[in-house]
C-alpha positions, 0 to 999 in steps of 0.5 A: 500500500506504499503506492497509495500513501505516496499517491495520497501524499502528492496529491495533499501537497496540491490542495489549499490548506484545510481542503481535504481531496476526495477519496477515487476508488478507481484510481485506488482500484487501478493502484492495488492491481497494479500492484497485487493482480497484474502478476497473472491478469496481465496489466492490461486484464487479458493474462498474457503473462508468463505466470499464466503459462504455468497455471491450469487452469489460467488466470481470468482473461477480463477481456474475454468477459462481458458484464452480463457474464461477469458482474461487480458482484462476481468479481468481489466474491471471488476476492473475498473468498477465492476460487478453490482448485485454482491459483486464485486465493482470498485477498479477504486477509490482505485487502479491506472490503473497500479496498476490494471493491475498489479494485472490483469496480476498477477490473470491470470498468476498465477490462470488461466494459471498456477493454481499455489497455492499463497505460498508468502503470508506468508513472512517475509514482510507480517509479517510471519518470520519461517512460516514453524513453522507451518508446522504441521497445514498445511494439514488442511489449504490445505485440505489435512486434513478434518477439520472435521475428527474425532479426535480420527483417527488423529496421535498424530502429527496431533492432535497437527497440528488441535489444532495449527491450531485452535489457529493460522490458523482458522482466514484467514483458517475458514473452513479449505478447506472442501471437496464438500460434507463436512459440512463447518466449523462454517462459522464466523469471528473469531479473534486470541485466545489469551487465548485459543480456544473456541466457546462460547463468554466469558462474558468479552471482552477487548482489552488485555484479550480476542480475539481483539478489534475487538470482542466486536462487534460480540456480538449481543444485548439481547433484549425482548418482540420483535414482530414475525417480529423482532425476525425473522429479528433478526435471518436473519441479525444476520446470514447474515448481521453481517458478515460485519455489526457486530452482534451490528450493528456498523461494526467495527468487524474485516471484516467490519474494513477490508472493503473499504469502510467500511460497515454502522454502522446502530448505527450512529445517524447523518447518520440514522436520515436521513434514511427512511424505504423505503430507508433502505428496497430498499438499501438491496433488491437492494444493493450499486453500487461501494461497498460489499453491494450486493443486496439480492433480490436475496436471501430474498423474500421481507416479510424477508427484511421488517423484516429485517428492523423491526429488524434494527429499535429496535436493532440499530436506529429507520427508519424514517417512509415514507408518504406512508408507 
C-alpha cells in the first residue's frame, strides 16, 4: 500500500490548506492491481503473462468477459473468498472490503466494459519518470512486434527497440505478447541485466555484479548418482515448481519474494522436520486453500508427484517417512 500513501501524499501537497481531496476508488482500484493482480491478469486484464503459462487452469482473461457474464458482484466474491482448485486465493486477509471493491469496480470498468489497455502503470509514482524513453521497445511489449521475428527483417530502429527491450522490458514483458500460434518466449523469471543480456547463468552471482539478489536462487543444485525417480522429479519441479519455489528450493527468487504469502522454502529445517511424505505428496496433488499453491492433480498423474517428492527429499530436506508408507 506504499503506492497509495505516496499517491495520497502528492496529491495533499496540491490542495489549499484545510481542503481535504476526495477519496477515487478507481484510481485506488487501478493502484492495488497494479500492484497485487497484474502478476497473472496481465496489466492490461487479458493474462498474457508468463505466470499464466504455468497455471491450469489460467488466470481470468477480463477481456474475454462481458458484464452480463461477469458482474461487480462476481468479481468481489471471488476476492473475498477465492476460487478453490485454482491459483486464485482470498485477498479477504490482505485487502479491506473497500479496498476490494475498489479494485472490483476498477477490473470491470476498465477490462470488461471498456477493454481499455492499463497505460498508468508506468508513472512517475510507480517509479517510471520519461517512460516514453522507451518508446522504441514498445511494439514488442504490445505485440505489435513478434518477439520472435527474425532479426535480420527488423529496421535498424527496431533492432535497437528488441535489444532495449531485452535489457529493460523482458522482466514484467517475458514473452513479449506472442501471437496464438507463436512459440512463447523462454517462459522464466528473469531479473534486470545489469551487465548485459544473456541466457546462460554466469558462474558468479552477487548482489552488485550480476542480475539481483534475487538470482542466486534460480540456480538449481548439481547433484549425482540420483535414482530414475529423482532425476525425473528433478526435471518436473525444476520446470514447474521453481517458478515460485526457486530452482534451490528456498523461494526467495524474485516471484516467490513477490508472493503473499510467500511460497515454502522446502530448505527450512524447523518447518520440514515436521513434514511427512504423505503430507508433502497430498499438499501438491491437492494444493493450499487461501494461497498460489494450486493443486496439480490436475496436471501430474500421481507416479510424477511421488517423484516429485523423491526429488524434494535429496535436493532440499529429507520427508519424514509415514507408518504406512
Amino acid at each position: 500500500m506504499r503506492l497509495l500513501a505516496r499517491a495520497a501524499s502528492v496529491a495533499a501537497l496540491c490542495l489549499p490548506i484545510g481542503v481535504t481531496a476526495a477519496p477515487d476508488p478507481f484510481a485506488e482500484g487501478r493502484a492495488i492491481y497494479n500492484f497485487r493482480c497484474y502478476f497473472c491478469h496481465g496489466y492490461s486484464g487479458n493474462a498474457r503473462t508468463v505466470a499464466a503459462s504455468f497455471l491450469t487452469p489460467p488466470p481470468a482473461d477480463f477481456t474475454k468477459a462481458s458484464q452480463a457474464s461477469l458482474p461487480e458482484a462476481a468479481i468481489i466474491a471471488t476476492l473475498q473468498t477465492g476460487r478453490p482448485g485454482t491459483a486464485m486465493k482470498s485477498f479477504s486477509s490482505v485487502l479491506t472490503d473497500p479496498e476490494i471493491r475498489a479494485v472490483a469496480r476498477f477490473v470491470l470498468d476498465e477490462f470488461v466494459i471498456n477493454k481499455a489497455a492499463n497505460t498508468h502503470y508506468h508513472t512517475a509514482e510507480n517509479g517510471w519518470p520519461d517512460h516514453e524513453r522507451y518508446a522504441i521497445a514498445f511494439p514488442f511489449a504490445t505485440g505489435a512486434i513478434p518477439l520472435s521475428q527474425a532479426w535480420e527483417t527488423l529496421s535498424a530502429e527496431q533492432v535497437r527497440g528488441k535489444r532495449l527491450f531485452l535489457q529493460a522490458c523482458v522482466t514484467c514483458h517475458d514473452r513479449g505478447a506472442p501471437a496464438e500460434q507463436e512459440t512463447a518466449w523462454e517462459a522464466r523469471p528473469l531479473s534486470y541485466p545489469r551487465n548485459n543480456f544473456s541466457f546462460t547463468v554466469p558462474q558468479k552471482i552477487d548482489a552488485t555484479s550480476s542480475a539481483s539478489p534475487y538470482a542466486l536462487h534460480d540456480i538449481a543444485p548439481r547433484l549425482k548418482r540420483l535414482t530414475r525417480s529423482q532425476r525425473k522429479g528433478e526435471k518436473l519441479f525444476q520446470a514447474n515448481c521453481a517458478f515460485c519455489h526457486a530452482a534451490d528450493g528456498t523461494g526467495k527468487n524474485w516471484i516467490g519474494s513477490f508472493l503473499e504469502p510467500h511460497p515454502r522454502n522446502l530448505r527450512d529445517a524447523e518447518f520440514m522436520s515436521r513434514i511427512t511424505r504423505k503430507h508433502f505428496v497430498n499438499v501438491v496433488r491437492e494444493g493450499l486453500p487461501n494461497t498460489s499453491m494450486p493443486a496439480w492433480k490436475g496436471v501430474l498423474p500421481p507416479p510424477d508427484i511421488e517423484a516429485v517428492a523423491d526429488y524434494v527429499d535429496r535436493a532440499f530436506h529429507p520427508l519424514r517417512e509415514d507408518a504406512t508408507r
